[in-house]
Structures are given as structure tokens and as C-alpha cells.
PyMOL CGO cylinders between C-alpha atoms (Angstrom):
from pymol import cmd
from pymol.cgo import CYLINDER

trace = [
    CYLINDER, 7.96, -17.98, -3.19, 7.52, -18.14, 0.76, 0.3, 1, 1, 1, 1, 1, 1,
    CYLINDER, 7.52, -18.14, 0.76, 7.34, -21.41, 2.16, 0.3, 1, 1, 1, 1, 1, 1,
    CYLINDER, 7.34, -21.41, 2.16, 5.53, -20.81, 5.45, 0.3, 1, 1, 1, 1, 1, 1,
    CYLINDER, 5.53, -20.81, 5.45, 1.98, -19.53, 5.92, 0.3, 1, 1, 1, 1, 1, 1,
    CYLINDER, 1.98, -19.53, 5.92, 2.83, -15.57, 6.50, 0.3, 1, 1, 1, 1, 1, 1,
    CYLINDER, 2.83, -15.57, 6.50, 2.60, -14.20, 3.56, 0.3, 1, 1, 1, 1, 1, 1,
    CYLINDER, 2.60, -14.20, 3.56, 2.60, -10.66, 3.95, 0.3, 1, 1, 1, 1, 1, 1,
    CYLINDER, 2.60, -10.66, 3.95, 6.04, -8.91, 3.21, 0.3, 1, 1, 1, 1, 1, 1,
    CYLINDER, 6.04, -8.91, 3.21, 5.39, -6.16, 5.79, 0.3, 1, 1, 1, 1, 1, 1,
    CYLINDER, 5.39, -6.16, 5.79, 4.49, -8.47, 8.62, 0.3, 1, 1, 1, 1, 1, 1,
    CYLINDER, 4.49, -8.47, 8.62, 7.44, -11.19, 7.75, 0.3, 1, 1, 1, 1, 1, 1,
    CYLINDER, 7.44, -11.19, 7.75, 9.59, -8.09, 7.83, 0.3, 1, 1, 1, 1, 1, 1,
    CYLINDER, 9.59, -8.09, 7.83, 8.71, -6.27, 11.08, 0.3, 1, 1, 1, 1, 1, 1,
    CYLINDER, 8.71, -6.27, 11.08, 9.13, -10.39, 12.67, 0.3, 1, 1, 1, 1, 1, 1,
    CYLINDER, 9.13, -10.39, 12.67, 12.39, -10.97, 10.88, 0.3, 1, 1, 1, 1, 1, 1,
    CYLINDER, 12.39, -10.97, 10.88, 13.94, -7.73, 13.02, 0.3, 1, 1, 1, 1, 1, 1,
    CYLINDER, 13.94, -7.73, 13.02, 12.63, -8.69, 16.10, 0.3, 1, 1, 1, 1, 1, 1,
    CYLINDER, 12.63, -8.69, 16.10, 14.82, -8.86, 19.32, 0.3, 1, 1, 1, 1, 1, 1,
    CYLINDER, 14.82, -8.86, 19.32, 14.11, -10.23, 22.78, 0.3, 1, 1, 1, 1, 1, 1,
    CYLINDER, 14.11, -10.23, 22.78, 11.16, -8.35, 24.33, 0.3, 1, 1, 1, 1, 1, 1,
    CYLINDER, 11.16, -8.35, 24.33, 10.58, -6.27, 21.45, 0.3, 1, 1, 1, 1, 1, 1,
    CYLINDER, 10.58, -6.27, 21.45, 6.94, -5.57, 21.46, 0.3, 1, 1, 1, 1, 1, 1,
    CYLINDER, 6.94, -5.57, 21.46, 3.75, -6.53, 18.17, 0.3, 1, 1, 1, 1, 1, 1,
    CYLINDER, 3.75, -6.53, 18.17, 0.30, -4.99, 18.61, 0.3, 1, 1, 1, 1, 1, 1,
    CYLINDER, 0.30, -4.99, 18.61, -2.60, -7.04, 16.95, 0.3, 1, 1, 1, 1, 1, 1,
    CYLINDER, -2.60, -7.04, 16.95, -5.57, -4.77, 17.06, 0.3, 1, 1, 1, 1, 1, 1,
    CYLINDER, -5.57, -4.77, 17.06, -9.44, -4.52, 16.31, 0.3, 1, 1, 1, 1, 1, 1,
    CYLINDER, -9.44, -4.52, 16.31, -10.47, -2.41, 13.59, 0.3, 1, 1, 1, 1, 1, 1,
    CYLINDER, -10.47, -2.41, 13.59, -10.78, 0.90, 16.33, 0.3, 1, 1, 1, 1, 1, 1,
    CYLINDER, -10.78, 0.90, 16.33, -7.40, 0.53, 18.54, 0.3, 1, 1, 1, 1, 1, 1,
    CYLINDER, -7.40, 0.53, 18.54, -5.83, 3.83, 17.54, 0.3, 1, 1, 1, 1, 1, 1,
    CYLINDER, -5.83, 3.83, 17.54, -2.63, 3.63, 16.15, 0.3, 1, 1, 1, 1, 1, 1,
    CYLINDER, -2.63, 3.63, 16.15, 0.24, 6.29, 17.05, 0.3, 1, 1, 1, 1, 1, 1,
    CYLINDER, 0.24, 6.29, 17.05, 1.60, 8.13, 14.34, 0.3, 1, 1, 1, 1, 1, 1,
    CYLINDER, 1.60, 8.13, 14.34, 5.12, 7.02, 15.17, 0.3, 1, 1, 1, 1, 1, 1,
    CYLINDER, 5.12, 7.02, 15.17, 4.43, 3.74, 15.49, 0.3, 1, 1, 1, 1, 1, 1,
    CYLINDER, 4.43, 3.74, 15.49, 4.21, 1.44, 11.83, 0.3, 1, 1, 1, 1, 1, 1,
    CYLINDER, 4.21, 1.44, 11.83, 0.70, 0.61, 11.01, 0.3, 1, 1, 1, 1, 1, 1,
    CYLINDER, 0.70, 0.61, 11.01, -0.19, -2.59, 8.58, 0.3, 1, 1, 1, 1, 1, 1,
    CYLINDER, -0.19, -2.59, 8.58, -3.27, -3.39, 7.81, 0.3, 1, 1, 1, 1, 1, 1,
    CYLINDER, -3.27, -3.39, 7.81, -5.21, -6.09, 6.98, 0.3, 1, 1, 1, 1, 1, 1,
    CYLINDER, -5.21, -6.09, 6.98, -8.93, -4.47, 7.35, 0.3, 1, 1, 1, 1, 1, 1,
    CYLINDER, -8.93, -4.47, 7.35, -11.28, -5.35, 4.17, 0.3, 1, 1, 1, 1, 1, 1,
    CYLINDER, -11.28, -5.35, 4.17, -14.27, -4.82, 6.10, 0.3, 1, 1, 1, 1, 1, 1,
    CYLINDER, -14.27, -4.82, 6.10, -16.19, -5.52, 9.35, 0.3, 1, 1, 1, 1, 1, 1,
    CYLINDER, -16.19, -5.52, 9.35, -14.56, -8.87, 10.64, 0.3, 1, 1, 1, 1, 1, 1,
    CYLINDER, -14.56, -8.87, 10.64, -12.65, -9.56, 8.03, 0.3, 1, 1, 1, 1, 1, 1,
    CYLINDER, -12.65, -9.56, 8.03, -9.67, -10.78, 8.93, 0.3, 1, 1, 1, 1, 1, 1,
    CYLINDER, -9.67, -10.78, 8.93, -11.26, -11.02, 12.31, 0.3, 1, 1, 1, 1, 1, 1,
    CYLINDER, -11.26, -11.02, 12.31, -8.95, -11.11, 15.33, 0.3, 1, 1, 1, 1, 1, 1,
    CYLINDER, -8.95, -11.11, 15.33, -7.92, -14.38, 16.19, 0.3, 1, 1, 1, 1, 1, 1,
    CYLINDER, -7.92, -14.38, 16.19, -7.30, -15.24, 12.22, 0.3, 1, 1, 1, 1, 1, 1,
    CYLINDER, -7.30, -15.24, 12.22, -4.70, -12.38, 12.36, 0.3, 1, 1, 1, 1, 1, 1,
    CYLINDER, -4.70, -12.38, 12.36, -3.22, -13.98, 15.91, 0.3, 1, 1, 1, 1, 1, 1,
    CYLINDER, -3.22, -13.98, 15.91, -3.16, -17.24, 14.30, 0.3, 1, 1, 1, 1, 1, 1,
    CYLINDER, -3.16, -17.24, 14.30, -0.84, -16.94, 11.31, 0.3, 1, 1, 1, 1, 1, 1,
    CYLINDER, -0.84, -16.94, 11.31, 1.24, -13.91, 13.07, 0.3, 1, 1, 1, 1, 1, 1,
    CYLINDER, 1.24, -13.91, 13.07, 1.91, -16.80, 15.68, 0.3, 1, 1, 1, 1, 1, 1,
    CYLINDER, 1.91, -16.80, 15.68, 3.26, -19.04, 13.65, 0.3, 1, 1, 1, 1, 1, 1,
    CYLINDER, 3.26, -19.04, 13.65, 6.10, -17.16, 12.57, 0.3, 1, 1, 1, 1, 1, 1,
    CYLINDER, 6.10, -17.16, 12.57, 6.34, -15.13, 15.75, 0.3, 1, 1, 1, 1, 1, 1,
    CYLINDER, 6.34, -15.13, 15.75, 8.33, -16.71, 18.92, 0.3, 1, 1, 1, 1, 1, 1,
    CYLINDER, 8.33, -16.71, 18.92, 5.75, -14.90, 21.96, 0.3, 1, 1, 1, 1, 1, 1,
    CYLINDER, 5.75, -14.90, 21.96, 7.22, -14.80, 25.71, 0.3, 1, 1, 1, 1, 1, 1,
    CYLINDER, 7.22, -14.80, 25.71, 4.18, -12.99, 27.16, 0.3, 1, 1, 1, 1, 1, 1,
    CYLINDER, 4.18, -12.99, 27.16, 1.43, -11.36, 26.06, 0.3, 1, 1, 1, 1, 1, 1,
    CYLINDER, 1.43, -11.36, 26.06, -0.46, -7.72, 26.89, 0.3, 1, 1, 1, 1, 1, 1,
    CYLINDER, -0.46, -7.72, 26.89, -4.12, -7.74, 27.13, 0.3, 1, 1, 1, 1, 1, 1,
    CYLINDER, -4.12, -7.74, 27.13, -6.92, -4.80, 28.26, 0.3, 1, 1, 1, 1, 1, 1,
    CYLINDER, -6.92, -4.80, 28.26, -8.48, -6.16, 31.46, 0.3, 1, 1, 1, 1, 1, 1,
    CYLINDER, -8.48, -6.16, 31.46, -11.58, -5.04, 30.13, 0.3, 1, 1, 1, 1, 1, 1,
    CYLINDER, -11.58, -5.04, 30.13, -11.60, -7.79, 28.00, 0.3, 1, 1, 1, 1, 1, 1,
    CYLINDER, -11.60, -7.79, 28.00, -11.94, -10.04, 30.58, 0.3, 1, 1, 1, 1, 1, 1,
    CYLINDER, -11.94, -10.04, 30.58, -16.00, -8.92, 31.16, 0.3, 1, 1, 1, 1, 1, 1,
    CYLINDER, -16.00, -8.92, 31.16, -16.56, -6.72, 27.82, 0.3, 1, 1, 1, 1, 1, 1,
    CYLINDER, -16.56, -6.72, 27.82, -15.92, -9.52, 25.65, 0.3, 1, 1, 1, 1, 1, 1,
    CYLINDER, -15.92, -9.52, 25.65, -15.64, -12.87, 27.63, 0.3, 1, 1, 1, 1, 1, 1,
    CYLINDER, -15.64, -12.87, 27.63, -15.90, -15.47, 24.71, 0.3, 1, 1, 1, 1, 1, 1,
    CYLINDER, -15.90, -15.47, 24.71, -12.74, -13.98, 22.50, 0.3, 1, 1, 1, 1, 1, 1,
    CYLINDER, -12.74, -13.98, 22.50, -10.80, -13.55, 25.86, 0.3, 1, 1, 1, 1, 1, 1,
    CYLINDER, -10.80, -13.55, 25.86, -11.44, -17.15, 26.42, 0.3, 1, 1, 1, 1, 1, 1,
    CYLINDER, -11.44, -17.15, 26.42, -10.61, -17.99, 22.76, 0.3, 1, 1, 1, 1, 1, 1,
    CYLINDER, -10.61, -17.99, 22.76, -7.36, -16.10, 22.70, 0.3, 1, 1, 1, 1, 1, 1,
    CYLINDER, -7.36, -16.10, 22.70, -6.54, -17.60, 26.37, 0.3, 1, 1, 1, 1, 1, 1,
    CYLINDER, -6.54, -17.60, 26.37, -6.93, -21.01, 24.32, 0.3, 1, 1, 1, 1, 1, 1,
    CYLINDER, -6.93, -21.01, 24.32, -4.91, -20.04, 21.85, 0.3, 1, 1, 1, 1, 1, 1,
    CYLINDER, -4.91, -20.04, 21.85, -1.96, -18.83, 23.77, 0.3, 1, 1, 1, 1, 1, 1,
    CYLINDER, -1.96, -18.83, 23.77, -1.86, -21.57, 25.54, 0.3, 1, 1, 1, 1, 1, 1,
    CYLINDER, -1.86, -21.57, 25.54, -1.76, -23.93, 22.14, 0.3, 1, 1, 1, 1, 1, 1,
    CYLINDER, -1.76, -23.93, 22.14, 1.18, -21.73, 21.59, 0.3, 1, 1, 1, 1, 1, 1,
    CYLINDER, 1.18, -21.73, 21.59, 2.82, -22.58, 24.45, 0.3, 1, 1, 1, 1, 1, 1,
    CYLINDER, 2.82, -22.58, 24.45, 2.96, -26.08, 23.85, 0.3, 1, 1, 1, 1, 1, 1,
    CYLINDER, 2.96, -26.08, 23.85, 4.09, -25.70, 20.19, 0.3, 1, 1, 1, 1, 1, 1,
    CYLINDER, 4.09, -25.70, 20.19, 6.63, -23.54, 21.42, 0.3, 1, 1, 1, 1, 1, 1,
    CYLINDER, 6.63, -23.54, 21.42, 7.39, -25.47, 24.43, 0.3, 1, 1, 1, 1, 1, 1,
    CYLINDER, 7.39, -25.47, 24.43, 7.26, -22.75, 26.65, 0.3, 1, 1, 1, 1, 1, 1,
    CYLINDER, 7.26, -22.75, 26.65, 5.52, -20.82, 29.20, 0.3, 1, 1, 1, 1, 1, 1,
    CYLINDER, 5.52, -20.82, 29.20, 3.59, -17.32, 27.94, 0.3, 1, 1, 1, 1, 1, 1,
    CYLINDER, 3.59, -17.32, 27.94, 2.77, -14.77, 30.78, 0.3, 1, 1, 1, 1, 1, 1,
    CYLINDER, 2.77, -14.77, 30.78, -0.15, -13.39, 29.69, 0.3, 1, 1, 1, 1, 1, 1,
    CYLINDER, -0.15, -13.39, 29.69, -0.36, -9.90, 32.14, 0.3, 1, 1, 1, 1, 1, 1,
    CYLINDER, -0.36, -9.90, 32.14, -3.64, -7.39, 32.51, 0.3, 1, 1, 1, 1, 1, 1,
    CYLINDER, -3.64, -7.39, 32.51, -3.36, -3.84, 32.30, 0.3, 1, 1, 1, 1, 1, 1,
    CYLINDER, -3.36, -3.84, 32.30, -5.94, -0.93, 31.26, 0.3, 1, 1, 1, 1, 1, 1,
    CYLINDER, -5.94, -0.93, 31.26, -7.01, -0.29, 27.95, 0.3, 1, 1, 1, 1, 1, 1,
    CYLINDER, -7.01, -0.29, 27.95, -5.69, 3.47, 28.57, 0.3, 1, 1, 1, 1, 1, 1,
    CYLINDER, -5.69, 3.47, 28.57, -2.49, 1.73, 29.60, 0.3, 1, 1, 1, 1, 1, 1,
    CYLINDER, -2.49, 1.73, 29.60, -2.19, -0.31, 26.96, 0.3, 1, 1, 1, 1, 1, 1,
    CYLINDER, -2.19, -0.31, 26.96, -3.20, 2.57, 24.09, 0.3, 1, 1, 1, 1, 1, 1,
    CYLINDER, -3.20, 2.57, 24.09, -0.08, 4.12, 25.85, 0.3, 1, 1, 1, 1, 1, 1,
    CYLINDER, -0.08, 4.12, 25.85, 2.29, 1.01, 25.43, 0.3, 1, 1, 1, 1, 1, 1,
    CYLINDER, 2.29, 1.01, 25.43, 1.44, 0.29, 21.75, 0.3, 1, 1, 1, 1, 1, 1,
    CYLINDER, 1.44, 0.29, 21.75, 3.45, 3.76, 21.54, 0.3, 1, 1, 1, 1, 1, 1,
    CYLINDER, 3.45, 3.76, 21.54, 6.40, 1.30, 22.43, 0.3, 1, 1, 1, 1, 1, 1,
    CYLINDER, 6.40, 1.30, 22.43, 5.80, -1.41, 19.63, 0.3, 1, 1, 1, 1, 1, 1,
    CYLINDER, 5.80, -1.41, 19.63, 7.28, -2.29, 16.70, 0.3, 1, 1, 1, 1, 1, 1,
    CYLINDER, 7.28, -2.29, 16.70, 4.15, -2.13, 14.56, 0.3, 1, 1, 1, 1, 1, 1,
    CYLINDER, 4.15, -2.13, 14.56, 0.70, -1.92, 15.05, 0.3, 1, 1, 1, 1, 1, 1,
    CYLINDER, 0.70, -1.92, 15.05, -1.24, -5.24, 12.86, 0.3, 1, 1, 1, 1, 1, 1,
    CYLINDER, -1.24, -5.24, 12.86, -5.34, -3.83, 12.27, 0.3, 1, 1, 1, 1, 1, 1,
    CYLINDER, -5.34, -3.83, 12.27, -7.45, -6.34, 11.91, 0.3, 1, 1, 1, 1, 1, 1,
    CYLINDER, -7.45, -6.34, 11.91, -11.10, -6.55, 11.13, 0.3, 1, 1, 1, 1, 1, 1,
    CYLINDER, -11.10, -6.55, 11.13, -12.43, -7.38, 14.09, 0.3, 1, 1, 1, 1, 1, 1,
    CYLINDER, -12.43, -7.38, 14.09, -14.88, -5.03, 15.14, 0.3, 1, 1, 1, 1, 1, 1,
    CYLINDER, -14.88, -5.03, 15.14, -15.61, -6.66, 18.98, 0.3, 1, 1, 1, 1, 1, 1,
    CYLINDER, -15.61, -6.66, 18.98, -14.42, -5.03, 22.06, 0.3, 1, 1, 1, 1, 1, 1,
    CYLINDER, -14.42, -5.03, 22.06, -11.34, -4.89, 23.56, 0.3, 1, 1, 1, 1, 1, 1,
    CYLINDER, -11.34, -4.89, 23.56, -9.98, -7.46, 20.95, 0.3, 1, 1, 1, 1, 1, 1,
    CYLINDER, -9.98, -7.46, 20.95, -6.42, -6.37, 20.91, 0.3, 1, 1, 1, 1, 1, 1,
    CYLINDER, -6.42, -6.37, 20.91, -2.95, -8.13, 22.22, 0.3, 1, 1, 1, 1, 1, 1,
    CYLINDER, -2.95, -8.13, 22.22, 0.58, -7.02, 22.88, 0.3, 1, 1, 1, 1, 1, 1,
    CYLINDER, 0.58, -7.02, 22.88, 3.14, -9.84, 21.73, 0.3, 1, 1, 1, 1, 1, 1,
    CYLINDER, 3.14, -9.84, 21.73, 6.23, -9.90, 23.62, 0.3, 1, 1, 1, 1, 1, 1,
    CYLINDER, 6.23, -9.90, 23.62, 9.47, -10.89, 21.46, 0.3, 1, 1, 1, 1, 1, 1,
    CYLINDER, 9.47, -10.89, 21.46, 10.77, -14.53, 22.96, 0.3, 1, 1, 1, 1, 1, 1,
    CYLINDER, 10.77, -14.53, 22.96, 14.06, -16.39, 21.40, 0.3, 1, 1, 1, 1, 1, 1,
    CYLINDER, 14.06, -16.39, 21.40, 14.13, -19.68, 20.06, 0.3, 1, 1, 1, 1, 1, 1,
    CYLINDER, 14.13, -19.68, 20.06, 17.28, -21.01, 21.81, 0.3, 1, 1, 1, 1, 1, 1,
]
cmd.load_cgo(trace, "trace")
């Protein structure tokens, strides 16, 4: 059995055939997810997994270089943006480097989870509570 603390096969899997600046959506429970684009989820019901759970253990398998966020997080849900922004940067000093974390629209950002690997649903039924994680290396 799996060591480490991901225990999902599909999420270990889409990780394990990651490449530099290949591309992980974590969503809310309403992000829509393009039919191209490989959907797991984790949804039992309202908040459950909530967001940052999701982040958490996706994190500690994933290496992260920068991150994608809605800027309407930033006044549509202030107290998860300030939470993830904590949690990032915990990540970075695990890591032992520097994430960029960069702001576009959430129209923009619908658009670029086209571009992902896979699409993680969460729970989380709050606004805006969604990330793009950017692919880093180890070495």
C-alpha cells in the first residue's frame, strides 16, 4: 500500500506524468469542467472535501512553481484567498522555493483550465475558490 498521504490512484497518476509547467486545476464544486479536459472528483456533498483540504494533500505530492488564481477572489471571498495565500507560501518554504502566484479573470481562467492536465472538484461551495498549479521540478 501507498506510503505517502495521496491516496487517490487518479490524482497520484495525473502527478506522476507531470512535466515542467504542465498545468492542475483544483476547483469548487461549480468551476465547469471542459469536456476534453480529465475530471476527478472528490465532491460528497456541500464542503466536503472543502477547498483547501483538497490543496493540502494534492500539495504534498505535487512540486508547484506558480499558481493561477481568479482576481475576483481577492474581494468575493477574502478569508480563503488569504488562507490559500498562507498556504502557498508554507509551500514555499517546504519546497524551498519561490511560488508566483499571478491574477487573471475568472473568464480567463475558465478558458485556461481548457489547458490542464485534469480538473480536481472539490466540495467547496464558496466563491471563486479555485487554483491553477503550475508543474515545478525537484532538481
Amino acid at each position: 500500500m501507498k506510503k505517502g498521504a495521496l491516496l487517490n490512484s487518479d490524482i497520484s497518476a495525473v502527478i506522476s506524468r507531470l512535466g515542467h509547467t504542465d498545468q492542475v486545476v483544483i476547483g469548487d464544486a461549480g468551476l465547469p469542467i471542459p469536456a476534453t479536459t480529465t475530471r476527478i472528483d472528490l465532491a460528497l456533498t456541500q464542503g466536503v472535501p472543502d477547498f483547501l483540504q483538497v490543496l493540502e494533500v494534492v500539495t504534498q505530492e505535487m512540486q508547484v512553481e506558480s499558481a493561477v488564481l481568479a482576481e475576483e477572489i481577492v474581494k468575493n471571498n477574502p478569508q480563503l484567498h488569504e488562507a490559500l495565500l498562507a498556504q502557498l507560501s508554507q509551500l514555499e518554504q517546504h519546497q524551498g522555493n519561490h511560488i508566483t502566484v499571478r491574477y487573471i479573470s475568472h473568464e480567463a481562467f475558465k478558458e485556461q483550465t481548457k489547458q490542464s492536465r485534469a480538473v480536481i472538484r472539490s466540495g467547496e461551495c464558496s466563491p471563486f475558490a479555485n487554483v491553477i498549479l503550475c508543474s515545478g521540478v525537484t532538481f
